[in-house]
C-alpha positions, 0 to 999 in steps of 0.5 A: 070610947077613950084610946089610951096609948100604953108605953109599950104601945108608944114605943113600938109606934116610934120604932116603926115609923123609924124604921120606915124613915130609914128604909123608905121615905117621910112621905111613906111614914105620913100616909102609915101615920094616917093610916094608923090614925083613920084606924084608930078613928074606926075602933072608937066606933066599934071597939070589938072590930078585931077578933079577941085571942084564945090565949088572953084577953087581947085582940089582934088587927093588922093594920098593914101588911106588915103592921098589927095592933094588939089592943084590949077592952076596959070598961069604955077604954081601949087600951093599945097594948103594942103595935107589931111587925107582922114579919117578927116571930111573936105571941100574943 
């Protein structure tokens, strides 16, 4: 399966790794960013890993404690919709 990164997805990528340059280190954004890539590696493989949501069509995986990925299924795409602050009030 291809990922494609939506903008919203890009967005919120580059505001997290911001966020953590500010408050904590360049060597704590590089291992998120490995992180996140070796993630990224694991849903090519098995694109249904994380539950889908009762409300849409969405799925949700925490990819941190603090830090989850919406992403969604199309034809042999996955489509990464945002990445999310798990500490943030949000709907998905």
């Amino acid at each position: 399966m291809v990922i494609i990164w939506s903008n919203q997805a890009k967005i919120s990528y580059e505001n997290i790794i911001d966020n953590i340059l500010k408050q904590w280190s360049i060597e704590i954004a590089l291992k998120f960013e490995l992180l996140t890539n070796k993630f990224l590696d694991t849903l090519k493989k098995n694109s249904k890993l994380c539950p889908v949501s009762e409300k849409t069509n969405l799925r949700k995986c925490v990819i941190h404690k603090t830090t989850s990925l919406i992403y969604k299924i199309t034809n042999s795409n996955i489509e990464l919709v945002s990445f999310i602050d798990n500490r943030s009030n949000h709907g998905y």
